[in-house]
C-alpha positions in Angstrom: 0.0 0.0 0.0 2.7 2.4 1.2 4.7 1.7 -2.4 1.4 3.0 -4.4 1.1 5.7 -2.4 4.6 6.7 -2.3 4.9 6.4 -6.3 1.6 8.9 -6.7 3.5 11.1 -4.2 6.4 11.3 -6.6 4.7 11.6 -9.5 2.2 14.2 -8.2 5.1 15.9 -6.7 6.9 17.1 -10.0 3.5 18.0 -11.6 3.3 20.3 -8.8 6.2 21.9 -9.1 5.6 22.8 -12.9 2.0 23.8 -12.0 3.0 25.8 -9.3 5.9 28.0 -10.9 4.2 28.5 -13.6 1.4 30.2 -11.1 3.3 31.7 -8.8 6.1 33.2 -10.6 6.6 35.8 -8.9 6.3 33.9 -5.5 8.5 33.2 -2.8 9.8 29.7 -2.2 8.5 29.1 0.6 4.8 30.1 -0.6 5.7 27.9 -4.1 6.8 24.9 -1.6 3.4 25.2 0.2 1.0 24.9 -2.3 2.9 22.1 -3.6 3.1 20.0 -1.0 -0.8 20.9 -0.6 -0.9 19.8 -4.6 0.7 16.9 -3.5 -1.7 16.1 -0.6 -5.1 16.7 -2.4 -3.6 14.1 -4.8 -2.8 11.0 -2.1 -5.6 8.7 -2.6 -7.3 8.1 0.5 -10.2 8.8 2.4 -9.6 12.1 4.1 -9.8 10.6 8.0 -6.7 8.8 6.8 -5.3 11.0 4.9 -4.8 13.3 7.9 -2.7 10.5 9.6 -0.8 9.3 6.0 0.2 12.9 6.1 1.8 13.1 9.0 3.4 9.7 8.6 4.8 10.5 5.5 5.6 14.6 5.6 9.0 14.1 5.7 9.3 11.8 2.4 6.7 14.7 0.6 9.0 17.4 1.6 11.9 15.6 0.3 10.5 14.7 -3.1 9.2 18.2 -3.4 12.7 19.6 -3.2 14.0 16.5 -5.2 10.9 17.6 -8.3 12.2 21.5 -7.6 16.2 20.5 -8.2 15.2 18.2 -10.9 13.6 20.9 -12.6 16.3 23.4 -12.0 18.8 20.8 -14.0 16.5 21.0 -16.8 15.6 23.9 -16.8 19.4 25.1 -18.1 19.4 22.2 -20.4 
């Protein structure tokens, strides 16, 4: 269960990033990292009782691939 949710996680996570620097250009980081991870979130399929609780479980591994999906698209970004 955890390796499903963890791979929508991921891929949500980069579609998140584009979405949301394409929005919020102007934007600090920190506001740009926030709605992501709350793009991210809406995106975790699970009843929303759960969900609560999968967050906090796993808001250390949707931080990290949010910054992995924002240097990711840095690198490719000057390619």
């Amino acid at each position: 269960m955890f390796k499903n949710i963890k791979e929508t996680i991921k891929e949500a996570a980069y579609t998140a990033v584009r979405m949301v620097e394409n929005e919020l250009k102007t934007a600090t980081g920190k506001e740009k990292k926030t709605k992501a991870i709350e793009f991210v979130v809406s995106k975790i399929p699970v009843a929303q009782p759960f969900k609560s609780i999968l967050v906090i479980i796993l808001s250390k591994f949707i931080d990290r691939t949010v910054e992995q999906a924002v240097a990711y698209m840095k690198i490719v970004q000057y390619e």
